[in-house]
Backbone as XML, in Angstrom:
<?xml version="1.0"?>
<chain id="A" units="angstrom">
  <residue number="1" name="UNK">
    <atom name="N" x="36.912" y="3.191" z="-76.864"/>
    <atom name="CA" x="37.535" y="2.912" z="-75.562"/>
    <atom name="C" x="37.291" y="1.466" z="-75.163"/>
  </residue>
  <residue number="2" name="UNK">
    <atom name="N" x="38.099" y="0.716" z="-75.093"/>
    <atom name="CA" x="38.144" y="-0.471" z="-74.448"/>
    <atom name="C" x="37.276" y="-0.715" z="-73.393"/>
  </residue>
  <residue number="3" name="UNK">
    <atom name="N" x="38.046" y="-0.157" z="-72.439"/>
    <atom name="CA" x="36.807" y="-0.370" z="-71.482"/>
    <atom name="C" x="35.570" y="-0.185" z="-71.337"/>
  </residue>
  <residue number="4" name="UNK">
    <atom name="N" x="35.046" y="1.002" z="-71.811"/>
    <atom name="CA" x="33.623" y="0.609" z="-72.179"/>
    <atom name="C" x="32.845" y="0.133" z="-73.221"/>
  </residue>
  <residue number="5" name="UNK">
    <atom name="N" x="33.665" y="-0.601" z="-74.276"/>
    <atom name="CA" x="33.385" y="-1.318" z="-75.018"/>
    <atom name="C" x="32.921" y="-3.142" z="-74.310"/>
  </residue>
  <residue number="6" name="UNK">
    <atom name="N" x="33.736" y="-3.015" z="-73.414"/>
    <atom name="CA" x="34.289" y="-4.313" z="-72.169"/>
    <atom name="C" x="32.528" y="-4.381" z="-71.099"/>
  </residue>
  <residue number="7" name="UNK">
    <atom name="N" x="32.684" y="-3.276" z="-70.660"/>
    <atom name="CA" x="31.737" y="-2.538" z="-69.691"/>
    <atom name="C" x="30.368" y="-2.845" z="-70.427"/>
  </residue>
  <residue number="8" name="UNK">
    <atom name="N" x="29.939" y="-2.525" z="-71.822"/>
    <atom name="CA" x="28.908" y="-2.566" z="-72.659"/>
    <atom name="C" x="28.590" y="-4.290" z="-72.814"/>
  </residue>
  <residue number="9" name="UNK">
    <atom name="N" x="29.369" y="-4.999" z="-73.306"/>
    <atom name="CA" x="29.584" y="-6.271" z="-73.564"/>
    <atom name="C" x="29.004" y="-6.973" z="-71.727"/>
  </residue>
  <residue number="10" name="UNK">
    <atom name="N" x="29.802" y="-6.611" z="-70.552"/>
    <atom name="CA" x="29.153" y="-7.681" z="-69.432"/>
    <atom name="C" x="27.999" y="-6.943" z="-69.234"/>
  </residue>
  <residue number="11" name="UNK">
    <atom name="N" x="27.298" y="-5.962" z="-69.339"/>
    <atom name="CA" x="25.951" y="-5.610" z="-69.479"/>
    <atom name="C" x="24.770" y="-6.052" z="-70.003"/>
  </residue>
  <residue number="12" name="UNK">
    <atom name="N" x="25.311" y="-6.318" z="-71.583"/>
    <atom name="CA" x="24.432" y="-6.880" z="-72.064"/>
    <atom name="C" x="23.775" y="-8.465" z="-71.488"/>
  </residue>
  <residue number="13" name="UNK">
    <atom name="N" x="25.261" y="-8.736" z="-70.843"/>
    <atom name="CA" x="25.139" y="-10.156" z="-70.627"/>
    <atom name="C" x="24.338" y="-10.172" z="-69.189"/>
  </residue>
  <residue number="14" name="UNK">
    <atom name="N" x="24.628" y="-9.465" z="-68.294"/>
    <atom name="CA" x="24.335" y="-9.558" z="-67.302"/>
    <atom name="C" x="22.590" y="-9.097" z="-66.965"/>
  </residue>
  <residue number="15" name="UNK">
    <atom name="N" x="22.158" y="-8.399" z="-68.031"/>
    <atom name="CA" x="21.058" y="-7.693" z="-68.336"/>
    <atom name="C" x="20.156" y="-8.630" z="-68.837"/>
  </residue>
  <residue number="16" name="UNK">
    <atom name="N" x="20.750" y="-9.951" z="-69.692"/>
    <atom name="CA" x="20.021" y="-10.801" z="-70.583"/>
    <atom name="C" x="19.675" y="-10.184" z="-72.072"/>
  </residue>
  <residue number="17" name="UNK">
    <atom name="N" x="20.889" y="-9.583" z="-72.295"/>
    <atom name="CA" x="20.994" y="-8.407" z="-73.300"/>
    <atom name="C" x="20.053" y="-7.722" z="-74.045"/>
  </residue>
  <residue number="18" name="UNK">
    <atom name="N" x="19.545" y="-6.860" z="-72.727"/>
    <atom name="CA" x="18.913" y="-6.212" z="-73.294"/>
    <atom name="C" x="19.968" y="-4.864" z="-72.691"/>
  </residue>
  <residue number="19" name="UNK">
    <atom name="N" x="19.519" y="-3.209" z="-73.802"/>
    <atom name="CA" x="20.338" y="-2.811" z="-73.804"/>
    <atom name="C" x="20.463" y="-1.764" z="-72.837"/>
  </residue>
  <residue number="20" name="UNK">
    <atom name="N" x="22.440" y="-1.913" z="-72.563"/>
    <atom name="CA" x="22.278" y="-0.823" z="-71.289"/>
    <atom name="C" x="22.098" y="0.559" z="-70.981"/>
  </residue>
  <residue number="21" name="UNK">
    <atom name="N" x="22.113" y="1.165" z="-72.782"/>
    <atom name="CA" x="21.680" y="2.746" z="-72.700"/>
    <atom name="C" x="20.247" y="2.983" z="-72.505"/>
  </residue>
  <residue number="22" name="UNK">
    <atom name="N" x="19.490" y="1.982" z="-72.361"/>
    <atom name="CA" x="17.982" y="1.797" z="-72.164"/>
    <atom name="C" x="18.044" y="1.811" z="-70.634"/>
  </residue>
  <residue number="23" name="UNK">
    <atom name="N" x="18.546" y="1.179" z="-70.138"/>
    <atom name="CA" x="18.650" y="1.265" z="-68.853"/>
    <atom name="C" x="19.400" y="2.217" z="-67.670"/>
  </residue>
  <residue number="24" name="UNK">
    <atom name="N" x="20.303" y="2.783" z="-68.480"/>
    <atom name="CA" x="20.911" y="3.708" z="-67.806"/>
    <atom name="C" x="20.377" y="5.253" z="-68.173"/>
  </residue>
  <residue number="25" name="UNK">
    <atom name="N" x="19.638" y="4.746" z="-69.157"/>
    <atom name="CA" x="19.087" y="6.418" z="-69.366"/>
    <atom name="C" x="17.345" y="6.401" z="-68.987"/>
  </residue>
  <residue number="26" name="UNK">
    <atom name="N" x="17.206" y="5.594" z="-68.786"/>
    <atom name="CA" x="15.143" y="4.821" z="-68.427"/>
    <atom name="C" x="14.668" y="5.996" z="-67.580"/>
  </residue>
</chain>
C-alpha cells in the first residue's frame, strides 16, 4: 500500500529513523 509505505518513510524521518513499529507497538 502506498500510503503506508509513504506513512512508514515520514516516520522514520521524523523519528530520526528509528523504527515506527517500535514505537507504535512500545
Amino acid at each position: 500500500d502506498y500510503f503506508d509505505f509513504y506513512n512508514t518513510e515520514r516516520l522514520h524521518q521524523s523519528l530520526d529513523y528509528r523504527t515506527p513499529q517500535a514505537i507504535h507497538f512500545a
